[in-house]
VMD Tcl script that draws the C-alpha trace (Angstrom):
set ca {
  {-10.11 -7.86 -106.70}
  {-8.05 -11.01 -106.28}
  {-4.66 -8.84 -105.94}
  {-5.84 -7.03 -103.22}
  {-7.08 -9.80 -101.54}
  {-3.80 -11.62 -102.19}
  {-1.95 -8.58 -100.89}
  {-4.06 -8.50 -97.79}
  {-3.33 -11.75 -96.63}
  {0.43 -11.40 -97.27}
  {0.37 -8.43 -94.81}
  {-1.73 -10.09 -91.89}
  {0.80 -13.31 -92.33}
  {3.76 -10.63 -91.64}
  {1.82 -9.11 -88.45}
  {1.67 -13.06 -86.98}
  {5.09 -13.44 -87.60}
  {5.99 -10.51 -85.85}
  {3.72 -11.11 -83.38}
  {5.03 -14.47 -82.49}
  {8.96 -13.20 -82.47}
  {8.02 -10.57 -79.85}
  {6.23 -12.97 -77.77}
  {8.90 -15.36 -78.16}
  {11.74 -13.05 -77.20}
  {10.22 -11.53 -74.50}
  {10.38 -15.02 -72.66}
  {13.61 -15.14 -73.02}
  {16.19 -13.89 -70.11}
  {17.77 -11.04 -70.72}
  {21.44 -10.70 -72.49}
  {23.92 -9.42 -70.69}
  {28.02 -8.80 -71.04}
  {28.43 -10.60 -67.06}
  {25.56 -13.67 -68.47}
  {27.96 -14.21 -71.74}
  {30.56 -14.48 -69.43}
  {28.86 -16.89 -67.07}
  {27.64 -18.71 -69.87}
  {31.55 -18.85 -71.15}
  {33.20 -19.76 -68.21}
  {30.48 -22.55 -67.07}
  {27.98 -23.03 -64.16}
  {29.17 -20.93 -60.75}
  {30.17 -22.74 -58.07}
  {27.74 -23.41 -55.47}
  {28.34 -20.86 -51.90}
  {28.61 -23.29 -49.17}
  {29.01 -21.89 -45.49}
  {31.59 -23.24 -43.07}
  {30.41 -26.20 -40.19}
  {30.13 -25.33 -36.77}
  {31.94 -27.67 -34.66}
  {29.54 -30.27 -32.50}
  {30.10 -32.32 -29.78}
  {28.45 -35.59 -28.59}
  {25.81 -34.87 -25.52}
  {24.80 -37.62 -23.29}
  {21.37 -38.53 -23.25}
  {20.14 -38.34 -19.42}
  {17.13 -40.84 -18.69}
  {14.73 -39.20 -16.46}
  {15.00 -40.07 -13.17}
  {12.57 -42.54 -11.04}
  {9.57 -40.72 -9.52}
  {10.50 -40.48 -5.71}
  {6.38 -39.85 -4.68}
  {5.94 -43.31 -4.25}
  {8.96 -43.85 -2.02}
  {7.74 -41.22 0.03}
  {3.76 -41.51 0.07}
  {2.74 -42.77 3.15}
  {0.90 -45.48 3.59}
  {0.35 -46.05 7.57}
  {0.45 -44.06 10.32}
  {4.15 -43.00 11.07}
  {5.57 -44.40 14.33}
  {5.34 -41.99 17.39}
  {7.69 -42.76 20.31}
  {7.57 -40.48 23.28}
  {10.68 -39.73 25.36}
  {10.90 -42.17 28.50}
  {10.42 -40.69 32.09}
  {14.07 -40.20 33.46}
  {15.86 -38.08 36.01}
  {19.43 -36.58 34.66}
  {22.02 -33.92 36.39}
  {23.59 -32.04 34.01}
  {27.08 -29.45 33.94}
  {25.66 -26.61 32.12}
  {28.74 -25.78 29.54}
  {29.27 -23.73 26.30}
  {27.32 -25.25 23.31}
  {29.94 -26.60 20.65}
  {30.81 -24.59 17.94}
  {28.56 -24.59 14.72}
  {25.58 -26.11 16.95}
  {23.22 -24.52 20.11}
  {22.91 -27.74 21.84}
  {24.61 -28.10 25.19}
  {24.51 -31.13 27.60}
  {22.38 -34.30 26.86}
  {20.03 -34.83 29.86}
  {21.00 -38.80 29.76}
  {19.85 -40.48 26.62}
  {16.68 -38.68 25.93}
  {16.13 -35.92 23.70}
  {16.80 -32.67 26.11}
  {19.65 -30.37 26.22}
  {21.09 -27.64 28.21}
  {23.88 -25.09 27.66}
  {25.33 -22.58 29.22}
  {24.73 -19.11 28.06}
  {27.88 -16.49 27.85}
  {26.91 -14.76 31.25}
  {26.37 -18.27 32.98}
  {28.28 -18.33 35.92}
  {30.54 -21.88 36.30}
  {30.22 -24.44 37.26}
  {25.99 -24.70 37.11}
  {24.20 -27.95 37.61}
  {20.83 -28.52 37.10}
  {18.39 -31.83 37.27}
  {16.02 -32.10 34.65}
  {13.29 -34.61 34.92}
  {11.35 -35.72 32.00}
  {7.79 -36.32 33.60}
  {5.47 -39.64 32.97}
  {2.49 -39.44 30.45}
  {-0.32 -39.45 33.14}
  {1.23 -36.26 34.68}
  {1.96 -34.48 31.27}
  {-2.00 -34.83 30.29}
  {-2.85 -34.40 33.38}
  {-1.61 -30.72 33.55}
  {-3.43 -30.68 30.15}
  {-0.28 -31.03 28.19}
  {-0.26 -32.45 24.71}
  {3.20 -33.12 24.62}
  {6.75 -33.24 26.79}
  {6.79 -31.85 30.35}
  {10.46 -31.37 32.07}
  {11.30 -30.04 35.33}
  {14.04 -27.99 35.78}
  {16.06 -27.60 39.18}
  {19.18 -26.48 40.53}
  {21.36 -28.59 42.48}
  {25.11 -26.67 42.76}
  {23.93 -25.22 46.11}
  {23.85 -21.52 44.58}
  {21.25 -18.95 45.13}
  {19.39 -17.32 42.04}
  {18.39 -17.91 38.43}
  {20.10 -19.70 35.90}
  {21.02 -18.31 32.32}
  {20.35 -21.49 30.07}
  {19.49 -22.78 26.53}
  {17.21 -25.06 26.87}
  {16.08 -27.57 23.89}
  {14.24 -30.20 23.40}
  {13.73 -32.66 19.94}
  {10.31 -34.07 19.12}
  {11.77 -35.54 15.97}
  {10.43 -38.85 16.78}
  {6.97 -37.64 18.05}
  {6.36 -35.09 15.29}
  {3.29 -37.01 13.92}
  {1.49 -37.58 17.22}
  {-0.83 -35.18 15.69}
  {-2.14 -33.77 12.92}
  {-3.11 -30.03 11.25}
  {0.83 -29.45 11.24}
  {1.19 -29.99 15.02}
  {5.16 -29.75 14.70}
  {5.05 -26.53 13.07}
  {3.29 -25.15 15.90}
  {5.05 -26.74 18.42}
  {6.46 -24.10 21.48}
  {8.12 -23.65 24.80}
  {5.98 -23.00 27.45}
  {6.15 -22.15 31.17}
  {3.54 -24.60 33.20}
  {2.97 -23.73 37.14}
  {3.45 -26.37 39.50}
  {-0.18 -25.98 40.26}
  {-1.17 -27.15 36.94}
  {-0.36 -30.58 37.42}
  {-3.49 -31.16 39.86}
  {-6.20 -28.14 38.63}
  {-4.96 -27.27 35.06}
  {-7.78 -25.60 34.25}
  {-7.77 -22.65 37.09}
  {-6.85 -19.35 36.24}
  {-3.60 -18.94 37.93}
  {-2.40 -22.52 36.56}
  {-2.03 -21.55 32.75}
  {0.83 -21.79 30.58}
  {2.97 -18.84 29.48}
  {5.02 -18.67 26.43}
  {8.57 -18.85 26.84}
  {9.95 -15.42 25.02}
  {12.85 -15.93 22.42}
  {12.01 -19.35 21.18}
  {12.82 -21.10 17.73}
  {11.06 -24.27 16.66}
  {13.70 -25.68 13.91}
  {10.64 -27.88 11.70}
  {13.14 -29.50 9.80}
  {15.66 -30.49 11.97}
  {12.58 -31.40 14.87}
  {13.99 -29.19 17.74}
  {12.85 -26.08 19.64}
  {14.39 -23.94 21.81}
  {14.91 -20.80 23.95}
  {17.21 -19.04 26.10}
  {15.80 -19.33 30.06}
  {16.79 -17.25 33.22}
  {15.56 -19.55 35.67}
  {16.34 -21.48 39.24}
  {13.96 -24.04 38.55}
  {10.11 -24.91 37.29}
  {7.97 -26.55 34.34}
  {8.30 -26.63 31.16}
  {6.66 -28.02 28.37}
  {6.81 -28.57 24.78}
  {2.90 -28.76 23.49}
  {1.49 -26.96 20.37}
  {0.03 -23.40 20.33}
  {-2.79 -22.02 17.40}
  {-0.88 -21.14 15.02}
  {2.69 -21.98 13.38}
  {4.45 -21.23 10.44}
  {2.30 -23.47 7.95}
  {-0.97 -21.31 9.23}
  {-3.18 -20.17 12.05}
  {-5.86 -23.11 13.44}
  {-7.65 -20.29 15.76}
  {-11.75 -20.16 15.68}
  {-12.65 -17.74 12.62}
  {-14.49 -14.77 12.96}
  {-18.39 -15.06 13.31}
  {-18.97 -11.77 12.42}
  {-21.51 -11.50 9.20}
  {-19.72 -11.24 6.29}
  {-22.91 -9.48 4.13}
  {-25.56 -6.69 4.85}
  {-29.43 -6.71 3.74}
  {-31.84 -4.45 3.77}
  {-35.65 -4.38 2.70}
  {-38.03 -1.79 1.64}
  {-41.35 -2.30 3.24}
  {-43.92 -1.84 1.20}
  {-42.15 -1.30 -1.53}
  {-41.13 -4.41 -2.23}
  {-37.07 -3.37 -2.49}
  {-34.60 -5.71 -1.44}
  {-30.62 -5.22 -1.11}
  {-28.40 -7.09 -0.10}
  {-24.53 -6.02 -0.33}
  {-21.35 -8.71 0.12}
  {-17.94 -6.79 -0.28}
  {-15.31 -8.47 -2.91}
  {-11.35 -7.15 -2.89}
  {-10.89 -6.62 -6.19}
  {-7.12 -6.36 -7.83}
  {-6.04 -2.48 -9.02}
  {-6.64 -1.96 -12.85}
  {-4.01 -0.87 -15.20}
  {-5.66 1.90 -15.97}
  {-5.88 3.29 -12.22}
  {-9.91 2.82 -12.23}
  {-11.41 -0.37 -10.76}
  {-15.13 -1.41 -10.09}
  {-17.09 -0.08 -7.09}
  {-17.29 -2.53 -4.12}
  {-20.80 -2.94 -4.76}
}
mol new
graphics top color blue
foreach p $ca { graphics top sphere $p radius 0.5 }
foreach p [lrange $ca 0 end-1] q [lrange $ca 1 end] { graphics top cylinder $p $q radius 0.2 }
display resetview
């Protein structure tokens, strides 16, 4: 009985052992012909990947905030164009520019159109402010006239610059700024029928550089520079008062509807909500 025992414990000593050497070795990286060889020769050399070339860049500071340069913070100054009386040689604009002839030192021009015949003189007269609100202006009122002797209309660029008047008003009066023609009439009842303005046809009002201007067939009359309803910042006419939702009730019944339409944007899909 003690042999075997003996004998027994000898073979569960040999299964440890083995045990423990297979464990052991399995830990171990594996062996290979190429890992002798690294192991030989030393440590590889590490792979290192070729610099890009760099340059220096300047470091911009941000520039100053102009907004408080700009904001305003009074009313800007408004100077309306002095009452004068100017004769002017209608003559070919200069090239690169549509202005003609300087009526004297206020801001009103005339040129002479392709088909003008030469030489063409006209007078223009830059009216007071009494008269120009008077004919229910809100703005410049000149008076054209011809004085070469000739019969007949005159072809003619006329312009005018309300650069420094632009902010006499507000809700973006310069943008809406326009020639128009004024009868003589409306200088004493500007509000009868026959005295209203007409738009001049074939006018440009040039925002940013403050001048508008048209091309004019005329012997003589009124003209004005004064603001119409709408511009190219908006339109300032009276809206619609036509109701913009429907209601209905049932009576007895108790039923109430009431129906407002909404635009609503197309769906991907090509199905969108009902309008109700």
């Amino acid at each position: 009985m003690n042999c075997g025992r003996g004998k027994f414990g000898r073979r569960a000593h040999g299964l440890v052992v083995v045990g423990v050497i297979t464990l052991v070795a399995g830990l171990l990286p594996p062996w290979s012909p190429a890992v002798a060889q690294r192991q030989e020769n030393g440590p590889t050399a590490v792979q290192r990947e070729p610099s890009v070339p760099v340059q220096p860049v300047a470091v911009r500071l941000r520039d100053t905030d102009p907004a408080p340069d700009r904001s305003l913070t009074a009313a800007p100054p408004v100077k309306w164009p002095e009452p004068t009386v100017t004769e002017v040689t209608l003559s070919a604009a200069p090239a690169g520019t549509d202005v003609g002839a300087r009526a004297g030192g206020q801001p009103v021009w005339l040129a002479a159109l392709p088909e003008t015949a030469a030489p063409a003189r006209m007078k223009a007269e830059l009216l007071d402010r009494a008269s120009t609100a008077g004919a229910g202006v809100e703005g410049v009122l000149i008076r054209l006239a011809r004085t070469d002797g000739a019969k007949g209309t005159v072809p003619l660029r006329l312009t005018v610059g309300y650069a420094e008047f632009r902010h006499a008003f507000g809700g973006d009066w310069a943008a809406r700024l326009r020639l128009v023609s004024v009868p003589e009439c409306a200088l004493t009842k500007p509000q009868a029928p026959a005295c209203r303005q007409t738009p001049v046809s074939g006018q440009r009002n040039d925002v940013l550089g403050g001048r508008v201007s048209a091309e004019l067939s005329t012997e003589g009359g009124l003209f004005a520079v004064t603001a119409g309803p709408s511009g190219s910042t908006g339109n300032y006419t009276a809206t619609s008062l036509s109701p913009a939702a429907t209601w209905s009730a049932g009576g007895s019944s108790g039923d109430f509807t009431w129906s407002y339409p909404i635009r609503t944007p197309p769906a991907i899909a090509g199905r969108a909500p009902g309008s109700r």
